[in-house]
N, C-alpha and C positions, 0 to 999 in steps of 0.2 A: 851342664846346660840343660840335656836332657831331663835331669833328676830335678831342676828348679820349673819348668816346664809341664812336668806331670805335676808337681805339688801344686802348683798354680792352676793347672785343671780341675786337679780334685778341693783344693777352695772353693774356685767358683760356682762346681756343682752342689756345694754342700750348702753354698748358702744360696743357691735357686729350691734346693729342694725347702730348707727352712722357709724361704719367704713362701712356699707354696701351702706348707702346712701351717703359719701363720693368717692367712689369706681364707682358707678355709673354718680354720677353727672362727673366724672374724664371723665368716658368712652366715655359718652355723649357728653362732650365738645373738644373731643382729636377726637371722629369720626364721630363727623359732618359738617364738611367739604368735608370727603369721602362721605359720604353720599349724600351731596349737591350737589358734583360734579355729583353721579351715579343719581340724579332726575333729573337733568337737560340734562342729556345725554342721558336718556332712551328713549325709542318712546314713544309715547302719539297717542291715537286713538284721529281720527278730532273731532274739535268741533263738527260739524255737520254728523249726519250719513245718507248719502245717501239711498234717498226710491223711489224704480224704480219702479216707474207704467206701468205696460207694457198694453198695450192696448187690448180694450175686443171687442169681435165681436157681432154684433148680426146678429144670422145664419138667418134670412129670408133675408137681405137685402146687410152682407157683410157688410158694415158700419165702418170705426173705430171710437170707442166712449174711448174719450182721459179724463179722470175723472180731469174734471175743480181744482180740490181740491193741485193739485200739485207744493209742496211749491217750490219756487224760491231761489235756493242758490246761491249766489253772492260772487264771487271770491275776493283776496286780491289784487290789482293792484302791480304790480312790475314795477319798473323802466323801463325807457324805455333809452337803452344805447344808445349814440351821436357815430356815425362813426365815426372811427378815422380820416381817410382819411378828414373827412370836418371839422375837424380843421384842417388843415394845410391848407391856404390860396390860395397855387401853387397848389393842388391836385384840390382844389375848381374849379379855375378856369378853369381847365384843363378839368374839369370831362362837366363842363356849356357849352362847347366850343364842346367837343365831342359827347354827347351825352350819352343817358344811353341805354339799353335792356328793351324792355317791356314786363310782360309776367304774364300771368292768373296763377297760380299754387294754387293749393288745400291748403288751409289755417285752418285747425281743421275741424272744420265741411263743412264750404261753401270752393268756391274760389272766391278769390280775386285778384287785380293787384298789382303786385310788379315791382320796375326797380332795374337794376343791370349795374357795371360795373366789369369786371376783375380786375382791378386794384384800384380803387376808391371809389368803393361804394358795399357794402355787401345787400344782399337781402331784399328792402326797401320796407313796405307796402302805399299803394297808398291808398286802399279805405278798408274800412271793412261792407260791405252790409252783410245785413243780407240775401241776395238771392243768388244766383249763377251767376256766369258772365266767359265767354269764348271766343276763338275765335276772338282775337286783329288782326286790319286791319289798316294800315294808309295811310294816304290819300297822295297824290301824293305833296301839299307842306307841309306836315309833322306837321299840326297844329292841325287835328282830327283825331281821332280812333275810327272808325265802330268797333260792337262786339256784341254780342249775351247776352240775359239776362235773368232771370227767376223774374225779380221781380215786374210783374201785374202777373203773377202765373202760366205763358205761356214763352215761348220759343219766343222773338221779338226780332230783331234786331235795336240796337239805336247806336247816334255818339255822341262822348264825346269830349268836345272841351278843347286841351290841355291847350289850355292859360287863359280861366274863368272856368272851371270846371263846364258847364253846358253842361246837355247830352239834344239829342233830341230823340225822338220814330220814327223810321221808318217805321214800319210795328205793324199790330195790328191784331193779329189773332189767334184763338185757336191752328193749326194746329203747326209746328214746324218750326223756320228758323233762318240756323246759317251760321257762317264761311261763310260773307260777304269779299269782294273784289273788291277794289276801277276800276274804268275805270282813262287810265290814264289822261282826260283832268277832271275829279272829276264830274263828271256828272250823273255816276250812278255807283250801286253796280250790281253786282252778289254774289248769294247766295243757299246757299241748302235749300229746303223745303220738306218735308213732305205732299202730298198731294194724293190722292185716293190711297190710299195704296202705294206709289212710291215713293223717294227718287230723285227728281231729280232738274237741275239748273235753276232758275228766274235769270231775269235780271228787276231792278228797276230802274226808273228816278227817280234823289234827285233834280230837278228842279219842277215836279206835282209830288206829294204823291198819287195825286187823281186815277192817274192814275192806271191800273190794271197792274202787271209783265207781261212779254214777259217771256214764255216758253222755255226754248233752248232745255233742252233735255228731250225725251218722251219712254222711256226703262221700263219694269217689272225689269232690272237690279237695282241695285243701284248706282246711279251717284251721286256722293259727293265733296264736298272740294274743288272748281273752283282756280282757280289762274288768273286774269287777267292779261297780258303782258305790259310789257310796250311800244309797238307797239301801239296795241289796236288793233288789228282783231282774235288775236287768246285767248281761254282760254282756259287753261291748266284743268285736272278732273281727278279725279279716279274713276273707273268703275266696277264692277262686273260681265259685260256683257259676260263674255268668261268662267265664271266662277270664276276666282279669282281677287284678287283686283290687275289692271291694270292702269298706267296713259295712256290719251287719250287726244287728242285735238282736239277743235272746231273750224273751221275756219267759222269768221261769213261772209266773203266775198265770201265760196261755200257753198250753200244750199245743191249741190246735193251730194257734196264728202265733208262733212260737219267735221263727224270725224275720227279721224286718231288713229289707234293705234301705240304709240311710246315706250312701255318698251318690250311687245311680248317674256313676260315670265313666264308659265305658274307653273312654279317649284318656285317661291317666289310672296310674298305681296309686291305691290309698293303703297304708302301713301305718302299723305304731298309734293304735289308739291308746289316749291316756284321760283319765275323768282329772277334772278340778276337784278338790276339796269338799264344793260344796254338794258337789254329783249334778251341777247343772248344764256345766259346759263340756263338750267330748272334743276334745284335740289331736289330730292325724295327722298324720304326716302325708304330699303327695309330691307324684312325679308327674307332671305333666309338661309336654313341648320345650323341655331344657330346662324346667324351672323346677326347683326344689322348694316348697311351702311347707310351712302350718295352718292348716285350718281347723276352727274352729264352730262348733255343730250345737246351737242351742235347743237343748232337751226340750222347755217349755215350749217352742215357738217350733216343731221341728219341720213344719212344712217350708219356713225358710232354708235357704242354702247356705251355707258353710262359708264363713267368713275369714278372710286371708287375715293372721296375726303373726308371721314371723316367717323366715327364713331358715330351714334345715330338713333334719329327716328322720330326727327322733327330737322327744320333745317329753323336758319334767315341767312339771309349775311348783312356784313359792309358794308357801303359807299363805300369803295375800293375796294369790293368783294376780297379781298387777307382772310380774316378770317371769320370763317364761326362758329356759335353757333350753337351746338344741344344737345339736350336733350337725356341719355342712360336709356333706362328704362330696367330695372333688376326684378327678380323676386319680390323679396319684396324691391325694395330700387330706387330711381330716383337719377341720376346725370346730372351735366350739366358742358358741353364739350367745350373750345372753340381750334379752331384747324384753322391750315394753309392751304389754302385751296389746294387741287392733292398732299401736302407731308406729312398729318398724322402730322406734326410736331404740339404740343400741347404749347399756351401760358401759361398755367396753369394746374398743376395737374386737373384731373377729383374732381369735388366739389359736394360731397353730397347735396341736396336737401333736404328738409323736406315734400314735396309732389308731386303730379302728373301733370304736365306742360300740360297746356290745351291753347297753341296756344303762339306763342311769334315772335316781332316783334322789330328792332331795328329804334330808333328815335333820328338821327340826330342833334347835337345844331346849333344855341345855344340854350339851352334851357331858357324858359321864364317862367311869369304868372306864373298859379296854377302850372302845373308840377312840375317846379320848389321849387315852394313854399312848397310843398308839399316834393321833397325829403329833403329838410332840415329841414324838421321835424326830421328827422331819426329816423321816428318807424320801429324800425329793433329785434324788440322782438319776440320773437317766440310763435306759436299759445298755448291758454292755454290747458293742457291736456284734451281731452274731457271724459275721464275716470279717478279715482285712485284707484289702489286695496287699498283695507281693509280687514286685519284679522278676518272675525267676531269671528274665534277660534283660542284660543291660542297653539300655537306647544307645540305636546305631549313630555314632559319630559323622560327623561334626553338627547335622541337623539335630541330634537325636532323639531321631522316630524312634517311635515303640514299634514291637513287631508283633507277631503273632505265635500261640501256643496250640501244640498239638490236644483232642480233646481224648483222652484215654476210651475204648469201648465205647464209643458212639459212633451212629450210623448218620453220615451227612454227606453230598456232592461233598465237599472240603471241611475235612471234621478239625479246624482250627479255630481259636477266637483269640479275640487280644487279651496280650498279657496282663491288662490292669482289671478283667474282669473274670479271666477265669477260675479263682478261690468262689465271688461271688454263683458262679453256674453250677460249679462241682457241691457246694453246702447245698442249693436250691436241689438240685436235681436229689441228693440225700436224701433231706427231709421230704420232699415230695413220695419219693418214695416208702419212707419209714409211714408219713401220714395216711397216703392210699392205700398203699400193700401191694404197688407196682410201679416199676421205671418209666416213667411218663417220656423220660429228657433222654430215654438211650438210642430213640429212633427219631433224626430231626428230618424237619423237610429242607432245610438250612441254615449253616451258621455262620463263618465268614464267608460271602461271596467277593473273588477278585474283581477288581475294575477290569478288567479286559472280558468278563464273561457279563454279557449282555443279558438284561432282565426285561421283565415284562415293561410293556408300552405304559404310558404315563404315571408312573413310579416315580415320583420326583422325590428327593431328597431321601434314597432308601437305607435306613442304616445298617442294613446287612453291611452294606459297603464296607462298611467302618469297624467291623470286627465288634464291634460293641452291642450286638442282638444277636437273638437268635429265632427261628420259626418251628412252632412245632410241627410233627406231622399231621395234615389234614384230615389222613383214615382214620384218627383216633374219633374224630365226631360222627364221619360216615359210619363209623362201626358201633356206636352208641355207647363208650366210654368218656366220652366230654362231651358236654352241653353249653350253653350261650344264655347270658341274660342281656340283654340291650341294653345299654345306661345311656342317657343324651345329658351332654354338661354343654350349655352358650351354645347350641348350636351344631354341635361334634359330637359323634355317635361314640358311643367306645364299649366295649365289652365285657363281661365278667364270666371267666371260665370254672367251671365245675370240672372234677375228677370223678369218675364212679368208682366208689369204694371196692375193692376186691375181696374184702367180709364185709360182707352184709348182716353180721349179726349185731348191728348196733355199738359194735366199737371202734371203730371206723368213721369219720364225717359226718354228718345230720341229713334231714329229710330239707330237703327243697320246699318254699313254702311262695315262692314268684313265678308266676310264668316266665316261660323259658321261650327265647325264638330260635324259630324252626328256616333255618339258614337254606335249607332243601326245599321249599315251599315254593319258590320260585318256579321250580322246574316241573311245578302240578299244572292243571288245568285253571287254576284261579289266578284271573287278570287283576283283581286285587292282589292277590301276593307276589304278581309278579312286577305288581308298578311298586310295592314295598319291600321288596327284594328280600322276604320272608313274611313271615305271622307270628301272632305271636299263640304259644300252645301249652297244654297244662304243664303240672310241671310232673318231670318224670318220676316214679315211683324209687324207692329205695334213699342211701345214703350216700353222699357227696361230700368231696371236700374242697372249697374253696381255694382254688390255685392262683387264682390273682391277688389273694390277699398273703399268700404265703410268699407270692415273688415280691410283694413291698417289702414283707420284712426283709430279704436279703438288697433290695435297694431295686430290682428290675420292675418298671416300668411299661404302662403296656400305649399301646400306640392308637390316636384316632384314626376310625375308617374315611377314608377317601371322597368328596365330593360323589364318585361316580360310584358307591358302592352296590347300589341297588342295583345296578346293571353290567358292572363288572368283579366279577368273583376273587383275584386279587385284589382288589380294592378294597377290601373289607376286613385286612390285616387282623381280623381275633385273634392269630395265634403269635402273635410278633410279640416281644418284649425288649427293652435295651435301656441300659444304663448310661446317662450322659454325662454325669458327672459334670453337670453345671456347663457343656460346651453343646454350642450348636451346630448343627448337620457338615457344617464346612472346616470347622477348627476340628470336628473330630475327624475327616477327611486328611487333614494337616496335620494327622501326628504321625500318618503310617505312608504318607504319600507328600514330594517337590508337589509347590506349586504349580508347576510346568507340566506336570500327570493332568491337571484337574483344570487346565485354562484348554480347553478345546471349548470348537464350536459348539457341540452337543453336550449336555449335560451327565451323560453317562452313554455307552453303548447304546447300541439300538438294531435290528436286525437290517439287514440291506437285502433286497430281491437278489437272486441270480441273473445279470443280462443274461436276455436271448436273444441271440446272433443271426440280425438279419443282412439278407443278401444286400448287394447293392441292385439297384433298380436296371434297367436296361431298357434298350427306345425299342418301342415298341415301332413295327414298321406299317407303314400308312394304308392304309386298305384302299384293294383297287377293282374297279369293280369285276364283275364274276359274268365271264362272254356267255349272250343265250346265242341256243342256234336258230338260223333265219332259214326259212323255208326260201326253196328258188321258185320263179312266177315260172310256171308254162304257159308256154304260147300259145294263145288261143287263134283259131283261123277263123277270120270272117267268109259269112255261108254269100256265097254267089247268086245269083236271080238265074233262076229257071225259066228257059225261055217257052212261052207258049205254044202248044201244038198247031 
């Protein structure tokens, strides 16, 4: 009984465990599909995980010592897409016959030259140097391009010949020389240089090299940007000589009344003179009261004033001078413009750019040789990101908020920032460094601030909060290592920071060619500058490097000042920058903070007084009057009658 009893046990177990492994293998094969689908759709951290060596100093000498050890990661090539436009045969032709736009613009980390048409051809890369190149000039029969270059490690001016694609060296010299401009029988350039601390115009012969520049103009101002006429006696400049940036011309047929001032407006920045064709019209570029213009300055009539023809802040003209290109530079974003020239009327919506246009020129067809050959390549791919965030931490469950990362060797109250932006901080702060020749990012004034640490009063919406900015520190401008350019866009002040180069020998940044404002000016005895909550002041000697256009490339963004900045010194945020990644103030609050943190009365902290503790009151007791002393009466006797003898 016993022996039928266990066999009947160990049956019944045998087939529960079978039915279990039936059951399973079911499961298995009915959701592995779902499953296959959810691995190949999840994210996956890179193959390779990014290791930022940020660069070490050694304090006796300043020095960057860049640690040889740093591994080489090499991107996955992606297609490179064919213009539509050049297949189709008629567009081809059409495009070879009119010509394209030539134009330097900021390419990931360097710039590069791209050509463009409106209609034909989308923004084509030409050359990919591993150096810097600016400042496109063409020559009067439209076959070479003068332009500036950084690649013997100096700032030289060379001509690039568009039909073999062989450039020449012009000039060879530590000092700085850019923004060449053809004479028109092509015999020599004018150019800016950098020399004894000054800013001002050479004129070269491209017949002797040997030969030393002709000096034109000899000012402590800053004289930049020439434009030679198609006349040939006069070149057009921009000036600083009166105090803000002016254009001026040179007449080189009177020495004695040599230059002239022609915009004589002291209330805006005039930049970027270019001649028409015919040499009759002069078109600049201004800044005045948030507005970004082209004007245009007729030669014949010049005692008139300068007539509004377009939108931007550099500016080519067409062959027919009827259409005119210019570039709108925006706080964080570039566009390019083309427009009719004196009616505003636009051939094209305004077309976003992917960076910052550094000189551009329109070149004629037909086109031939290399040029040619070269845009039907159509590398019209866009620059590879020079950053990717990386999670190193995974968002806290069940909400999951992203948190924050520590920042290696940085000085901050709380040296943390968020995780989806710190790859972007550590590359910026890099390059910053490789570019000046010092760690701009290793000393902040702040990077993540918690929400329990109360900030300055009327600070609304501050993104320190949010882990996603950071502040530089301020002594870097009180110690005359950054400087300020005031930009007004609609309305909204905003900033553009310079770095002072730590070699000054010219290979390092460029010369400053804008007034600069003097943020300190406030605190003088001038009641003008202190209802402007600065002035504006030459611009400083030596070379700079542009830090706000170097935080675009890595994605940081810099922040308008404050209604109240003229009167309050935190309000003026210059040194703030933050990445928003398409969220505003309160969704980026909402990725590291419950709704419940952020639904209080007050909008963030705020400092509260210390009560002082007063007594309670007590009755005072009634006042009573104060006894005087009263004399007592003597008694006086009355005198008797004396009676008669």
């Amino acid at each position: 009984m016993k022996s039928n009893s266990r066999l009947t046990l160990a049956l019944v177990l045998g087939i529960v465990v079978l039915l279990i492994g039936l059951n399973i293998a079911a499961l298995s094969w009915l959701g592995w599909p779902n499953v296959l689908e959810r691995l190949q759709n999840s994210p996956t951290a890179p193959a390779i995980t990014p290791t930022f060596f940020l660069p070490t100093f050694d304090l006796s000498t300043q020095t960057i010592i860049t640690p040889s050890s740093a591994p080489e990661v090499t991107l996955t090539p992606t297609a490179t897409p064919i213009p539509l436009s050049l297949l189709n045969p008629e567009h081809q032709h059409t495009l070879q016959e009119e010509g394209v736009l030539l134009l330097f613009m900021r390419d990931g980390e360097r710039i590069h030259l791209f050509a463009y048409h409106p209609k034909f051809l989308p923004l084509t890369r030409l050359t990919r140097t591993a150096w810097d190149e600016m400042h496109p000039s063409l020559s009067p029969d439209g076959n070479r391009l003068a332009f500036t270059s950084h690649q013997n490690g100096y700032w030289d001016l060379f001509i690039l010949d568009l039909t073999t694609g062989e450039t020449q060296q012009i000039t060879q010299s530590p000092e700085y020389e850019g923004a060449p401009t053809w004479s028109p029988d092509g015999q020599w350039l004018a150019y800016e240089a950098y020399r004894n601390e000054q800013l001002d115009i050479y004129l070269q012969s491209l017949n002797d090299l040997s030969q030393p520049p002709i000096q034109l103009t000899d000012d402590p101002a800053a004289d930049s940007d020439p434009a030679w006429s198609p006349g040939g006696r006069t070149i057009a400049f921009v000036s600083t000589r009166t105090g803000d940036a002016e254009i001026w011309l040179a007449n080189l047929d009177k020495p004695e009344e040599r230059f002239v001032n022609i915009s004589r407006d002291p209330r805006s920045a005039d930049l970027n003179p270019v001649w028409s064709n015919d040499g009759r019209y002069l078109a600049y570029a201004t800044r005045k009261e948030s507005e970004h213009r082209i004007l245009t300055w007729d030669s014949q009539n010049p005692q008139d004033p300068a007539v509004m023809s377009a939108y931007g802040d550099d500016v080519a003209w067409t062959p027919d001078e009827q259409w005119m290109f210019s570039t709108l530079e925006q706080p964080n974003q570039h566009a390019l413009l083309v427009s009719l020239r004196g009616s505003l009327q636009r051939l094209i919506p305004p077309e976003e750019i992917p960076g910052k246009v550094y000189g551009m020129v329109w070149k004629p067809g037909p086109l031939t040789g290399w040029l040619w050959e070269t845009i039907q390549q159509g590398d019209t791919s866009p620059a590879d990101p020079l950053t990717q965030p990386y999670l190193s931490l995974f968002p806290v469950e069940p909400a999951g908020r992203k948190t924050m990362v520590d920042l290696a060797d940085v000085s901050a109250p709380v040296a943390k920032i968020h995780d989806a932006v710190d790859e972007a901080f550590q590359s910026l702060r890099l390059r910053a460094a490789r570019e000046s020749g010092w760690d701009v990012l290793a000393s902040l004034e702040n990077a993540y601030v918690p929400l329990t640490t109360p900030y300055e009063p009327s600070m609304y919406e501050n993104w320190l909060y949010t882990g996603r900015a950071f502040a530089l520190n301020p002594l870097i401008l009180n110690a005359g290592w950054m400087t300020v350019v005031r930009e007004d866009f609609e309305g909204q002040t905003y900033w553009r920071l310079y770095l002072k180069a730590r070699l000054q020998d010219g290979s390092m940044g460029i010369p400053l060619r804008e007034p600069v404002w003097d943020l300190q000016a406030r605190y003088t005895s001038d009641p003008a500058a202190y209802e402007q909550g600065g002035r504006l002041s030459s611009p400083p000697s030596g070379y700079w490097v542009d830090l706000t256009e170097l935080a675009q490339s890595y994605r940081w963004e810099r922040l308008p000042a404050q209604p109240n900045w003229r009167s309050f010194y935190p309000g003026i945020r210059f040194n703030q920058f933050v990445i928003r990644d398409g969220l505003d103030w309160w969704s980026a609050m909402k990725e590291i903070y419950p709704s419940e943190a952020l639904a209080t009365p007050t909008s963030m902290p705020t400092y509260t007084n210390t009560p002082t503790f007063t007594l309670p009151p007590t009755a005072t007791p009634r006042p009573t009057r104060t006894p005087t002393f009263t004399r007592t009466p003597t008694r006086t006797l009355t005198p008797s009658t004396t009676p008669k003898p």
